[in-house]
C-alpha positions as CSV (number, residue, x, y, z in Angstrom):
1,X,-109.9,-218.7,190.2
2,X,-108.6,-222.2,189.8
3,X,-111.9,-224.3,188.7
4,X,-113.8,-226.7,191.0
5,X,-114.1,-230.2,189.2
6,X,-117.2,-232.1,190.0
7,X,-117.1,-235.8,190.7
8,X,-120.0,-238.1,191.3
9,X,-118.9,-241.0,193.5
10,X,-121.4,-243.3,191.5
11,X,-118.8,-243.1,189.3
12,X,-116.3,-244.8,191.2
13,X,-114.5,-247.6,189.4
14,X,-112.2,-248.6,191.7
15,X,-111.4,-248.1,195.6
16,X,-107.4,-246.9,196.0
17,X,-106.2,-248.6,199.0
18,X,-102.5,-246.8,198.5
19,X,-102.1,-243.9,201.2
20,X,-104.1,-242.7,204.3
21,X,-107.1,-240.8,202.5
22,X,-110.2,-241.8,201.2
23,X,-109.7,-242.5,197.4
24,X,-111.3,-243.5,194.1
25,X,-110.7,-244.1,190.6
26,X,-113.0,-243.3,187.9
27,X,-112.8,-242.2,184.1
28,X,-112.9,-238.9,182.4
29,X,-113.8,-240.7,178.7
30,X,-110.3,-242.4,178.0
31,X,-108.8,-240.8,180.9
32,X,-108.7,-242.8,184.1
33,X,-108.6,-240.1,187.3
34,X,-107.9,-240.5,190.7
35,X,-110.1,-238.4,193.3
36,X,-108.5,-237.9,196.5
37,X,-110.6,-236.3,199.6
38,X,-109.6,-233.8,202.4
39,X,-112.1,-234.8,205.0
40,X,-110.1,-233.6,207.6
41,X,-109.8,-230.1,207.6
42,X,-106.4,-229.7,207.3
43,X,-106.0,-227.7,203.3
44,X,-104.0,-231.0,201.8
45,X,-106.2,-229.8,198.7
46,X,-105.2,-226.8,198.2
47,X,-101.6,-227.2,199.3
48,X,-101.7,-230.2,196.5
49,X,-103.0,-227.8,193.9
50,X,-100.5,-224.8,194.6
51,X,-97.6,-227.0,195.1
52,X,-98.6,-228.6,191.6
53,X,-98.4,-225.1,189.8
54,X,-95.2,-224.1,191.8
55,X,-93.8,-227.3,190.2
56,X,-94.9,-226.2,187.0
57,X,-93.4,-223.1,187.4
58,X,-90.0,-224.6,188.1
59,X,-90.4,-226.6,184.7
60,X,-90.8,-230.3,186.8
61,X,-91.9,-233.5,185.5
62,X,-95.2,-233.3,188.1
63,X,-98.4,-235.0,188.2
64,X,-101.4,-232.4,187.3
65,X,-103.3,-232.0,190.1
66,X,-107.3,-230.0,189.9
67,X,-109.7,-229.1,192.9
68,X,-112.4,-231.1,192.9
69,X,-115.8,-231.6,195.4
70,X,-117.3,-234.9,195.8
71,X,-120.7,-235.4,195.3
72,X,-123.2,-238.2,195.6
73,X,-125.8,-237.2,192.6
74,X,-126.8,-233.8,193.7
75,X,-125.7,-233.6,197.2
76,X,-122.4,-232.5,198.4
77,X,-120.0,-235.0,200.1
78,X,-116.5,-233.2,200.3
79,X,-113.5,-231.4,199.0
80,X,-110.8,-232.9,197.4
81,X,-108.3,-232.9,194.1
82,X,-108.4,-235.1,191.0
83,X,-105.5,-236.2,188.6
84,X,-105.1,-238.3,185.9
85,X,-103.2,-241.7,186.1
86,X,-99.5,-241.2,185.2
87,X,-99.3,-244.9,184.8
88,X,-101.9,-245.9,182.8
89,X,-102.7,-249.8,182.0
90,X,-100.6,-251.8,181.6
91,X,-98.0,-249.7,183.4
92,X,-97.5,-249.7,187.1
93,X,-95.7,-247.3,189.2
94,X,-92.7,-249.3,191.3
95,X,-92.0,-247.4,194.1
96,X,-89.1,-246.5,195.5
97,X,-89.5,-248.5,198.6
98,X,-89.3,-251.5,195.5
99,X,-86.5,-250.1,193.9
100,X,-84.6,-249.8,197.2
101,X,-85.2,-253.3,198.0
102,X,-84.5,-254.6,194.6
103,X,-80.3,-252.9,195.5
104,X,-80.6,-253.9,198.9
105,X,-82.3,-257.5,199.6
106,X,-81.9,-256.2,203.3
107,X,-83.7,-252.4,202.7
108,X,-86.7,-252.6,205.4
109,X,-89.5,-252.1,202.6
110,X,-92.6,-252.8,204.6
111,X,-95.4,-250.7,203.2
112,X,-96.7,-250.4,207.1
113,X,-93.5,-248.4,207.9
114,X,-93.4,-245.4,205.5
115,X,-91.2,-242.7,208.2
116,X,-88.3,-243.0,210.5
117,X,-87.0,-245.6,208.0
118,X,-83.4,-244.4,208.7
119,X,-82.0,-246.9,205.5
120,X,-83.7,-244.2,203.6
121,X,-80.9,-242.4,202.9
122,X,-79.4,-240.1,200.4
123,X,-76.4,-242.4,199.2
124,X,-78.9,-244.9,198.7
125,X,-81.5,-243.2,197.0
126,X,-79.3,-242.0,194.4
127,X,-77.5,-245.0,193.3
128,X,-80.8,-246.2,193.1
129,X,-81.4,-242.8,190.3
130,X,-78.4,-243.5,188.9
131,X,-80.0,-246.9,187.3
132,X,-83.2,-245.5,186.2
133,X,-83.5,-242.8,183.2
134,X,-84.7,-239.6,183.3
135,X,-88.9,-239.4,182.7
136,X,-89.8,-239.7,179.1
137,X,-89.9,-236.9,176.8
138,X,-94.0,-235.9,177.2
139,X,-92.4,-235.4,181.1
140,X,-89.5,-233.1,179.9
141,X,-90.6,-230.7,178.3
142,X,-90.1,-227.8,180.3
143,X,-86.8,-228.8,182.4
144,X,-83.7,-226.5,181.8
145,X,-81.2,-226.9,179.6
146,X,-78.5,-229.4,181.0
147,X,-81.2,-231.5,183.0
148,X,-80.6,-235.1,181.8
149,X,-80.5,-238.0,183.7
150,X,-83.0,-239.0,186.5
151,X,-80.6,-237.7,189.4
152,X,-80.8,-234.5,187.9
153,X,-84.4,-234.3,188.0
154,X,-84.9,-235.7,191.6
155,X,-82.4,-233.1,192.5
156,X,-85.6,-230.4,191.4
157,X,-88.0,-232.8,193.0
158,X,-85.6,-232.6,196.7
159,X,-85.6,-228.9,195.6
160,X,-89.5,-228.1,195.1
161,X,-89.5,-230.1,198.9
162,X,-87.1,-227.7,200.4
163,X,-89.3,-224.6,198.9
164,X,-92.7,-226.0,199.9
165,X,-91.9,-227.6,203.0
166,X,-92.9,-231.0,201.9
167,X,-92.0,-233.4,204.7
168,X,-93.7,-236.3,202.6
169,X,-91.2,-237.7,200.4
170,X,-91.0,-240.5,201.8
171,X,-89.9,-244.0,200.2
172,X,-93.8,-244.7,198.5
173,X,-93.7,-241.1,197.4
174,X,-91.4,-241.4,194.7
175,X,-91.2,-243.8,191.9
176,X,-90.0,-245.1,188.5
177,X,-92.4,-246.3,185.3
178,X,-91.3,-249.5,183.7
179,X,-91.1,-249.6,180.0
180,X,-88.1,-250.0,177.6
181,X,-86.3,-248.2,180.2
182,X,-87.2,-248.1,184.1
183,X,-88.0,-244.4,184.1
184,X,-88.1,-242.2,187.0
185,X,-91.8,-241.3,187.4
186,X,-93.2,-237.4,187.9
187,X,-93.0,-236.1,191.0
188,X,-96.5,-236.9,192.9
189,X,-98.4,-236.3,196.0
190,X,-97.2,-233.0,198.0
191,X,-100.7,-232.8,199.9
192,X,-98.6,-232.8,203.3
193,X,-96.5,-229.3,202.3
194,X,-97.1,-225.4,203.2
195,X,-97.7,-225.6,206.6
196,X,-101.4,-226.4,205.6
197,X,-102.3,-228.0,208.8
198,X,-101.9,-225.5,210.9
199,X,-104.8,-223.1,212.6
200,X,-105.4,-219.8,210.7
201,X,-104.7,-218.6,214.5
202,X,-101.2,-219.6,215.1
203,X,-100.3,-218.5,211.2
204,X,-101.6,-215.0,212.4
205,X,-99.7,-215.1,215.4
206,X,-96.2,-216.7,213.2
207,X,-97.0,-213.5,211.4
208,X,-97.0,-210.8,213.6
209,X,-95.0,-211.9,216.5
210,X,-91.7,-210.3,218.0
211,X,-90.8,-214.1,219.8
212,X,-87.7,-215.3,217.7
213,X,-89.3,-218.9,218.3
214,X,-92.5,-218.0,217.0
215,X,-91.1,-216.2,213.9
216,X,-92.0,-217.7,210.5
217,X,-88.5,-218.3,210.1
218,X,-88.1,-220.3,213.1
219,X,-90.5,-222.6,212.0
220,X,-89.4,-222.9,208.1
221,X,-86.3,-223.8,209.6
222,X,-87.3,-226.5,211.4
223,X,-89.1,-228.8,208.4
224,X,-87.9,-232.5,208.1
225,X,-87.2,-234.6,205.1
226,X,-87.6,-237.8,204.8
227,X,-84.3,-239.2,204.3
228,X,-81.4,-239.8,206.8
229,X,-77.5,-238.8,206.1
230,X,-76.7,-242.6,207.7
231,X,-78.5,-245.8,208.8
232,X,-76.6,-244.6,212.5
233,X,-78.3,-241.3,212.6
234,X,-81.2,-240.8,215.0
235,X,-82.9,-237.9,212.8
236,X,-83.8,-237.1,209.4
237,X,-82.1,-234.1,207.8
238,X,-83.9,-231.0,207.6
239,X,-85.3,-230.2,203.8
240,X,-82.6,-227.7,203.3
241,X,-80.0,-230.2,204.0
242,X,-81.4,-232.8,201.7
243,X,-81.7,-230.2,199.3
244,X,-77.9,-229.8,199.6
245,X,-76.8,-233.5,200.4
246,X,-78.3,-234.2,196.7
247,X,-77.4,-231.0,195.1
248,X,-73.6,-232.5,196.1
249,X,-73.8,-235.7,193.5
250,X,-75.1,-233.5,190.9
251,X,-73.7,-229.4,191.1
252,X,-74.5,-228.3,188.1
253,X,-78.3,-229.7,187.8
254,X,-78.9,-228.0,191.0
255,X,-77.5,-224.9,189.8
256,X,-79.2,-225.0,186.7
257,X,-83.0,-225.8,188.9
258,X,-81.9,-222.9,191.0
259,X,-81.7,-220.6,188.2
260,X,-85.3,-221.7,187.7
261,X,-85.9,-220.6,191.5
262,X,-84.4,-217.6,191.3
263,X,-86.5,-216.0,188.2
264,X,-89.5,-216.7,190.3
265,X,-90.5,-213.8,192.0
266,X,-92.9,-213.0,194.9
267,X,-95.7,-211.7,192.5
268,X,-95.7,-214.8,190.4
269,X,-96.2,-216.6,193.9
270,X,-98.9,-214.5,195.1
271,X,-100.9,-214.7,191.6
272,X,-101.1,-218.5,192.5
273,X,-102.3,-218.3,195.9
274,X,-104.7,-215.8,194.7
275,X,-106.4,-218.3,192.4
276,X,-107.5,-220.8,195.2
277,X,-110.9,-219.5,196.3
278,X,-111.2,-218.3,199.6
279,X,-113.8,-220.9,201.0
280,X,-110.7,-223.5,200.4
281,X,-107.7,-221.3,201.7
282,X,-108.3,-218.1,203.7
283,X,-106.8,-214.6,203.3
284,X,-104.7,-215.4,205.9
285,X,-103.3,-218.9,205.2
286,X,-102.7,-217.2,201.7
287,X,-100.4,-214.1,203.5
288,X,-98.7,-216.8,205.9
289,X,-97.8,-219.3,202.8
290,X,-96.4,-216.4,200.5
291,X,-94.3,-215.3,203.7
292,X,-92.9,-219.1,204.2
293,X,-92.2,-219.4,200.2
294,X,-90.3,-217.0,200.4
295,X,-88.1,-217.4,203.1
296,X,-87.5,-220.9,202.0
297,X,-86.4,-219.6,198.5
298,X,-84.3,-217.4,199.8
299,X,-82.4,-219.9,201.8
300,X,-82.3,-222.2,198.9
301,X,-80.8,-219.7,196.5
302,X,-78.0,-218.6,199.5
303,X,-77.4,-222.0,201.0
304,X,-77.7,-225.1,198.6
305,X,-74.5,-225.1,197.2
306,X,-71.2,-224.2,199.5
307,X,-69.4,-221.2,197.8
């Protein structure tokens, strides 16, 4: 079983006001570690943990992400995940609502809109990657062969989305690391992927049912990125078609991540799911997100890149 970290809140350092859940930084000797809580219910810790070792498994540049349970001395506050900073002093991540605005003096970069920003959009986002370089070497270890510059690597990032259903990548959920170089960052914060807010019920049901509508399928299909073809268009693309729409300014990196994809088989997936203890993700969200992995996988294998 994936271990439980314990974190005292009396060690709290520093409140992180970034994003909608309750947050603190504290240090792990010279490491500086961010707890995140899931108060709510709704699995964001596990689905942050699994999603971090599917990443892995890929060969990503991704933050490291541990369950944890918050405590307050001996008593028991609440579930949640820890990682370590990935920009630690005097670094600063710039996000990419920054980066956008620093091409486009017009980009709409308020921090209170984070979704529906339709100037989020594919073209845009990758001239932005197209002036950053690729994560530094510590990051890039386990990339494939042939995956050098930053555009390449976000095209594994849009990729990991499209498998997990991450729906979250919007434009404060990716970002570069200043330096000699403006680096693209790891890929961070998938809390909001697998399906992991929905009732154990309706995953049953998804399961089992003979309603095309209702299938498991139907509903992979349906997942929304957050980035827009055009300024003009009125909906996000899907995922899959961000998947592709990236995968088009860079062919053979997306090949190459595919590759990745494609030696990763169901029973590497299931031994994942099978380390998150059953008190955090149930038997059955475990059986629904192993069905929805690998319908999404398959589509990515078939569909990304036009034959």
């Amino acid at each position: 079983m994936f271990p439980i970290h314990h974190v005292d809140r009396r060690m709290a350092e520093a409140v992180e006001t970034l994003g909608s859940k309750p947050k603190f930084w504290f240090s792990d000797g010279d490491r500086r570690m961010l707890f995140k809580a899931e108060e709510r219910g709704t699995g964001e810790d596990w689905a942050e943990k699994v999603s971090c070792h599917l990443g892995g498994l890929l060969g990503l540049p991704h933050v490291h992400y541990e369950l944890a349970e918050e405590y307050d001395g001996d008593t028991y506050l609440r579930p949640g995940v820890v990682c370590e900073n990935c920009a630690p002093a005097p670094l600063s991540l710039v996000l990419g609502n920054e980066l956008l605005l620093e091409r486009d003096p017009a980009y709409p970069a308020d921090v209170s809109q984070k979704y529906k920003v339709r100037e989020h959009t594919v073209d845009a986002v990758a001239q932005v990657l197209q002036n950053l370089a690729p994560p530094s070497e510590n990051w890039m270890r386990d990339v494939p062969v042939g995956i050098e510059t930053a555009l390449d690597v976000f095209v594994g990032y849009v990729m990991l989305d499209g498998w997990i259903a991450n729906q979250d990548r919007h434009h404060e959920n990716w970002a570069a690391l200043p330096g000699n170089d403006l680096r693209l960052a790891p890929t961070f914060d998938h809390g909001a992927s697998l399906a992991r807010n929905i009732s154990d019920d309706e995953r049953l049901e998804r399961l089992t049912t003979k309603d095309r509508n209702r299938t498991v399928a139907h509903f992979a299909s349906r997942a929304k990125s957050a980035f827009y073809r055009r300024p003009t268009e009125p909906r996000p693309l899907t995922t899959f078609d961000a998947c592709s729409a990236f995968a088009a300014f860079a062919p053979q990196a997306a090949r190459r991540w595919l590759q990745r994809l494609g030696a990763i088989d169901q029973m590497s997936i299931r031994s994942v799911l099978d380390e998150v203890p059953n008190k955090r993700m149930s038997r059955i969200a475990k059986d629904f997100t192993l069905e929805l992995l690998g319908l999404n996988r398959e589509h990515l294998l078939t569909q990304t890149i036009p034959s």
